[in-house]
TORDO-508895 format. One record per residue (C-alpha): residue in three letters; x, z, y. Coordinates in nm, 2 decimals. Layout:
N
> Ala_X_Z_Y
...
end
This chain:
162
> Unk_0.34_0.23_2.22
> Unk_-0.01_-0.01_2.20
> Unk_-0.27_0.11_2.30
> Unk_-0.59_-0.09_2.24
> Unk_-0.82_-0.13_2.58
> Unk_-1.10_-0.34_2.52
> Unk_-1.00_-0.70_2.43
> Unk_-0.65_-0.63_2.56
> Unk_-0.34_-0.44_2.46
> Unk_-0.19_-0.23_2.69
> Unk_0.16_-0.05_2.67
> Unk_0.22_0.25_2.77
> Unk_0.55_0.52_2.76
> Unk_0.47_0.80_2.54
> Unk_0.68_1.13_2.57
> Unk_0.80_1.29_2.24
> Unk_0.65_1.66_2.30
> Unk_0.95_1.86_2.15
> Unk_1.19_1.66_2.41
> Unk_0.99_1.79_2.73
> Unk_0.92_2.14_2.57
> Unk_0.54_2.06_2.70
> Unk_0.24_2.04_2.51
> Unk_0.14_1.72_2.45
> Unk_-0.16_1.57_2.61
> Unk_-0.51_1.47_2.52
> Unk_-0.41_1.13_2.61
> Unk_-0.04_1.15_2.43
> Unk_-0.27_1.26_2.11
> Unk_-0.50_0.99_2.15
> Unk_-0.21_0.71_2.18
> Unk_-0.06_0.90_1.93
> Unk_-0.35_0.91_1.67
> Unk_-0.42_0.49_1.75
> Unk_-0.06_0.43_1.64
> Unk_-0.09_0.65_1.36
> Unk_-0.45_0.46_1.27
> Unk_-0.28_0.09_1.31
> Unk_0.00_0.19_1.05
> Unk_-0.26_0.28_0.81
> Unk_-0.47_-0.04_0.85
> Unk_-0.14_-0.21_0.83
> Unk_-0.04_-0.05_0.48
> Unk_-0.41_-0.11_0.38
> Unk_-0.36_-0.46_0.46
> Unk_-0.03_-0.47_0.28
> Unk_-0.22_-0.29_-0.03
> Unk_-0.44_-0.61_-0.02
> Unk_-0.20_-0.84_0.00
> Unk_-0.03_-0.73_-0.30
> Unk_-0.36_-0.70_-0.54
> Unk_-0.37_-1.11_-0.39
> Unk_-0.02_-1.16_-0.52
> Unk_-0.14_-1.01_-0.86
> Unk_-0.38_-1.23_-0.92
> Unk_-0.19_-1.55_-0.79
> Unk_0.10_-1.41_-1.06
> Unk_-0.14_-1.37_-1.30
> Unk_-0.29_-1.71_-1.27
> Unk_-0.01_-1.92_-1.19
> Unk_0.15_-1.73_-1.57
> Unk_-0.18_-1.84_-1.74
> Unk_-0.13_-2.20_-1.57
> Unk_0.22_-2.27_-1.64
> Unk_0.19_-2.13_-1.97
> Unk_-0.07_-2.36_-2.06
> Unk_0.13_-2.62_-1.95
> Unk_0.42_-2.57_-2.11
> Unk_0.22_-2.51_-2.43
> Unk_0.10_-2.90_-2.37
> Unk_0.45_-3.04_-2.33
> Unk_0.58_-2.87_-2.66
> Unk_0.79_-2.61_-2.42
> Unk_0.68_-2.31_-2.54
> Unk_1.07_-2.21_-2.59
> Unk_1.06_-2.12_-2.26
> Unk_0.75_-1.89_-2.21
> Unk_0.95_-1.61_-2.36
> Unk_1.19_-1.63_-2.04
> Unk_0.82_-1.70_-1.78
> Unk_0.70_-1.36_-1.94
> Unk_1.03_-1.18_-1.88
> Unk_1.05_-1.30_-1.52
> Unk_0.64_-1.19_-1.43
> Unk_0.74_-0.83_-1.62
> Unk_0.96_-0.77_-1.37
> Unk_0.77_-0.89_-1.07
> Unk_0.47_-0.66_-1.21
> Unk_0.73_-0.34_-1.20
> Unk_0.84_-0.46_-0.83
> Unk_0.48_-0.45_-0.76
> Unk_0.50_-0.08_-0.90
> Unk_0.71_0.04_-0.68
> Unk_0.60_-0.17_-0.35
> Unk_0.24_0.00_-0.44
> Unk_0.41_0.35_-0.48
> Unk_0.62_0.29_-0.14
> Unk_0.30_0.19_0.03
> Unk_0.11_0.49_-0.12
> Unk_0.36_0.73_0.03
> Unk_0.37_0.59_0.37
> Unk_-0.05_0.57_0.35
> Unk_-0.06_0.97_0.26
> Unk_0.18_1.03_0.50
> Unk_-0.04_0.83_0.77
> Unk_-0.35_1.09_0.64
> Unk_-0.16_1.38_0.61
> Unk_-0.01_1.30_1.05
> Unk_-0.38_1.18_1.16
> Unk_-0.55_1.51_1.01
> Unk_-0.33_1.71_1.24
> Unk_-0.41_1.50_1.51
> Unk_-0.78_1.55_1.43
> Unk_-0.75_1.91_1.45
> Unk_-0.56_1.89_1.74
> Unk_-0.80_1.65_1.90
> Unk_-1.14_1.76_1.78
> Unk_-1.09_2.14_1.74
> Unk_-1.41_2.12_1.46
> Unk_-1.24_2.23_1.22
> Unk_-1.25_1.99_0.87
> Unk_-1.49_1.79_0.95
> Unk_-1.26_1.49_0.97
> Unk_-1.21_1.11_0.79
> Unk_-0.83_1.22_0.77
> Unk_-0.86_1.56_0.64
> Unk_-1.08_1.38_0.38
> Unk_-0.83_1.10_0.29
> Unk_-0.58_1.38_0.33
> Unk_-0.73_1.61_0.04
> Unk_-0.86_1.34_-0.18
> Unk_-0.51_1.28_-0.25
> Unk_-0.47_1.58_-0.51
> Unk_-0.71_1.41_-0.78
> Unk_-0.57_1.26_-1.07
> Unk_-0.80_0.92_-1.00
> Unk_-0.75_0.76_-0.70
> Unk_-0.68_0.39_-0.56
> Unk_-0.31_0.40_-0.59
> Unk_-0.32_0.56_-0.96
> Unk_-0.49_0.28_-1.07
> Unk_-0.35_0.02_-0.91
> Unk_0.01_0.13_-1.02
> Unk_-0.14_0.17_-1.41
> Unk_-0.33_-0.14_-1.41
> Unk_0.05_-0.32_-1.25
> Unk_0.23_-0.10_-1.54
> Unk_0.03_-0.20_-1.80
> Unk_0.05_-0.56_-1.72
> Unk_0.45_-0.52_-1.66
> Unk_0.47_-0.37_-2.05
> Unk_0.22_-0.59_-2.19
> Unk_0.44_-0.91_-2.06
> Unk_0.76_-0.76_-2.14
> Unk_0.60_-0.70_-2.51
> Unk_0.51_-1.08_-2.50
> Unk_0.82_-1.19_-2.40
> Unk_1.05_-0.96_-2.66
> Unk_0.77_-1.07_-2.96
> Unk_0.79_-1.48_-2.87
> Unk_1.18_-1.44_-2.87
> Unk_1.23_-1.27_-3.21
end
């Protein structure tokens, strides 16, 4: 387990509390609840990475069709459009696998808060956790907005073949 200490990392042994039947610690929480946190900046991270690739995708489709259009190629472009429609449904599902593992991340680091804090509610995870139940959120979007671009190339590629 990492545990951040300033400018350095530090590792430390954590004990799993159902093994030792004990409680678990303020400081096994609090090493807990950092791990917890780095996983979730690490999907966020991941999130952002894969709106980048989008656009690269998106670009480097425009660019090569552009330049296949100059070079009398257009033959092809069916094929190009094919290929992005199904990178566009691989993003789909790598934004839905990232989306579960981020709730799952808000739905751990609430109980952590409780268990921490003892406030009651009043919480960034509890917040992220219940936020999750409206129909508009981040991840909806992002998985309509890589959906629609996914049907909208497959459509371009099925039209420019026939």
């Amino acid at each position: 387990m990492f545990i951040p200490m300033g400018d350095q990392v530090g590792v430390t042994s954590v004990q799993h509390p159902a093994v030792d039947q004990e409680p678990a610690s303020s400081a096994t929480l609090l090493a807990l609840y950092s791990e917890n946190g780095e996983i979730a900046r690490t999907m966020v991270e991941w999130r952002h990475k894969l709106i980048l690739l989008y656009v690269v995708t998106i670009g480097g489709l425009a660019t090569s069709a552009i330049w296949l259009r100059e070079h009398n190629m257009q033959g092809t472009l069916h094929w190009e459009l094919a290929v992005a429609s199904l990178v566009m449904f691989l993003f789909v599902l790598m934004e839905h696998r990232t989306t579960l593992i981020l709730h799952a991340c808000y739905r751990v680091g609430c109980k952590f808060e409780e268990s921490l804090v003892k406030t009651g509610p009043q919480s960034i995870y509890f917040e992220l956790h219940t936020s999750q139940a409206n129909l508009i959120t981040y991840s909806n979007l992002l998985r309509l907005t890589y959906l629609i671009t996914a049907v909208a190339l497959a459509v371009s590629a099925w039209c420019l073949s026939s």
